[in-house]
C-alpha positions in Angstrom: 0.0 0.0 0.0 1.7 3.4 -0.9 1.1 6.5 0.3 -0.8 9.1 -2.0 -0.7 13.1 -1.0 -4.0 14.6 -2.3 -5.8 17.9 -2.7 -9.1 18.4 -0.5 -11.6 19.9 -2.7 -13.5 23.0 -1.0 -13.7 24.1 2.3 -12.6 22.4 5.7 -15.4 24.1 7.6 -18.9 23.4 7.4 -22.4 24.6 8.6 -21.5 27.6 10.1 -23.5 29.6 10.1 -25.9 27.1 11.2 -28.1 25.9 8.5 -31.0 25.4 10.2 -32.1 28.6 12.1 -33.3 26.6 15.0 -30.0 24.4 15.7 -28.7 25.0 18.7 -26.1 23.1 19.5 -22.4 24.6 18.6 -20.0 21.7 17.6 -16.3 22.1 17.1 -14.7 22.6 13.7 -13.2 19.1 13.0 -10.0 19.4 10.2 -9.7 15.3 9.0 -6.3 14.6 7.5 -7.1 11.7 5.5 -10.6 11.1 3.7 -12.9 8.7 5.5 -11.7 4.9 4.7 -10.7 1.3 5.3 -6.7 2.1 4.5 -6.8 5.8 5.6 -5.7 4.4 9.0 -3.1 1.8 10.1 -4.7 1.0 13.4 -7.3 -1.1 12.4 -9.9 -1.0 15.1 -12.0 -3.2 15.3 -14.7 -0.5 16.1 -13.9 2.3 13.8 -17.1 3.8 12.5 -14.9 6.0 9.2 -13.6 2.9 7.7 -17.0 1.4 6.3 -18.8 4.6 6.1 -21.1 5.2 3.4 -18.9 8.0 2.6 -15.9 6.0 2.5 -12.8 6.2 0.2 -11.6 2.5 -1.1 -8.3 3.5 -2.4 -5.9 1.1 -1.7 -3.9 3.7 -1.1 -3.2 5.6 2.2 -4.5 9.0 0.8 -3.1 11.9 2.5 -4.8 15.8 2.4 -1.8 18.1 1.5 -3.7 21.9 0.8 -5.4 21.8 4.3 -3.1 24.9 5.5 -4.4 26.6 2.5 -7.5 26.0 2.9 -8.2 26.0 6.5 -6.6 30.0 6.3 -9.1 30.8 4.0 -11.2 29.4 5.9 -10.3 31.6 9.2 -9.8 34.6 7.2 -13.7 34.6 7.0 -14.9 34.3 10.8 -14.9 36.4 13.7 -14.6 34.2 15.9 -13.5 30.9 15.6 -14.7 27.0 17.1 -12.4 24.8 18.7 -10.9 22.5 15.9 -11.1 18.9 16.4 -8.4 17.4 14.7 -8.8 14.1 12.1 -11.9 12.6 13.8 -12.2 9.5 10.8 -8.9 9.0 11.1 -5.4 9.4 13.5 -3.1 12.0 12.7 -0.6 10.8 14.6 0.2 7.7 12.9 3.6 6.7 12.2 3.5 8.0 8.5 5.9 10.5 8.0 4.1 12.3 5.1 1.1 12.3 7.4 3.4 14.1 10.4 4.5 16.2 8.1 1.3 17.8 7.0 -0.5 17.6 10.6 2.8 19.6 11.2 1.7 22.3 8.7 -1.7 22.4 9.7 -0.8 22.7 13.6 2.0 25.7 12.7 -1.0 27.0 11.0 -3.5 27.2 14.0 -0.7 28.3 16.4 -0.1 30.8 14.1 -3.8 32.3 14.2 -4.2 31.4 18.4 -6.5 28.7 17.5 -8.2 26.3 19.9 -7.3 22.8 18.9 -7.5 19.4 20.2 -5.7 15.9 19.0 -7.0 12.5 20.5 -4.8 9.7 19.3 -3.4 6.2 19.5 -0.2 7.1 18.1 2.8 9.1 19.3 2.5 13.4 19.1 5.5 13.9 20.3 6.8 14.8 16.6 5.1 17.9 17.4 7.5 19.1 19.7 9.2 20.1 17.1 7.5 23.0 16.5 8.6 26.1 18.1 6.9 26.8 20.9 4.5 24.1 21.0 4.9 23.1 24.2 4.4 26.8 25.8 1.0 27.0 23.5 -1.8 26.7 25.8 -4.8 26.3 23.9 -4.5 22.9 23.2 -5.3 19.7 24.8 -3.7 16.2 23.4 -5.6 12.9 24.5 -3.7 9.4 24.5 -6.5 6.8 24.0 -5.6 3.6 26.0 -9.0 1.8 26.0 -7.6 -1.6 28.1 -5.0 -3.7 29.1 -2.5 -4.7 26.6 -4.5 -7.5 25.9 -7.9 -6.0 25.6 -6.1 -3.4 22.8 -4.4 -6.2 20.6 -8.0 -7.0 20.1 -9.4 -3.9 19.6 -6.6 -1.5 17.8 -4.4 -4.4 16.6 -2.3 -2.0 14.0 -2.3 0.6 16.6 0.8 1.1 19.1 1.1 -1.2 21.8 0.1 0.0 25.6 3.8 0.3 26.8 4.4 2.6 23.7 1.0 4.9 24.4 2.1 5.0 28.1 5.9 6.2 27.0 4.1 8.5 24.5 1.7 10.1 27.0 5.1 10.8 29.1 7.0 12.7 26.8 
């Protein structure tokens, strides 16, 4: 399987303002990485809801976004006040891809750069983003290590996904 850097086509942010003029309920702005699909994402859980989605891509190829910095500025250059950002919900952006770091890297200089509010939940690794200048001192941000069991339980559930000892070591760094 190779790995495949694509455009996104259109905006990154959607129904704001609200469609509906009685919706209520504010949502964060989620940024995916990858499109929706079965080989978007090496951690094969069992559970995953984006890999058979109706919406799903069937490349056999790990497709990788490479115009969301692009996109997502245009994007920010037309509100006034912005939504948290949920980053990659269909798929992990930290997986150990570099192409995949590299562009998460982009996009996250991005959002720093503009004082976003952003949030990364993710099996993998992050620390590749202490490379970034002054990521570590940027406060609006909040990274989640998802450890859903024992190191049993997760070679059932996330069996491409890094092992316990490795999200434990992760979430220390």
């Amino acid at each position: 399987m190779a790995v495949k850097l694509i455009a996104k086509k259109g905006s990154t942010f959607h129904d704001f303002p609200y469609s509906h003029p009685e919706r209520k309920c504010f949502h964060c702005w989620i940024i995916n990485v990858t499109p929706p699909g079965p080989n978007q994402c090496v951690h094969d859980c069992i559970y995953c809801y984006a890999r058979e989605a109706i919406y799903s891509n069937y490349s056999e190829d790990t497709l990788i976004y490479n115009n969301l910095p692009e996109l997502v500025e245009k994007d920010l250059g037309k509100l006034t006040l912005c939504p948290p950002i949920s980053l990659s919900n269909v798929s992990d952006p930290c997986q150990d891809i570099p192409e995949l770091k590299r562009e998460v890297k982009r996009l996250i200089e991005l959002l720093m750069g503009y004082g976003v509010s952003f949030f990364i939940t993710t099996k993998g690794d992050p620390s590749f983003l202490l490379e970034l200048p002054d990521f570590i001192e940027y406060k609006p941000k909040f990274i989640a290590i998802t450890v859903e069991g024992t190191p049993e339980v997760l070679e059932l559930l996330s069996p491409g996904a890094p092992s316990f000892d490795a999200r434990i070591a992760a979430a220390g760094k």
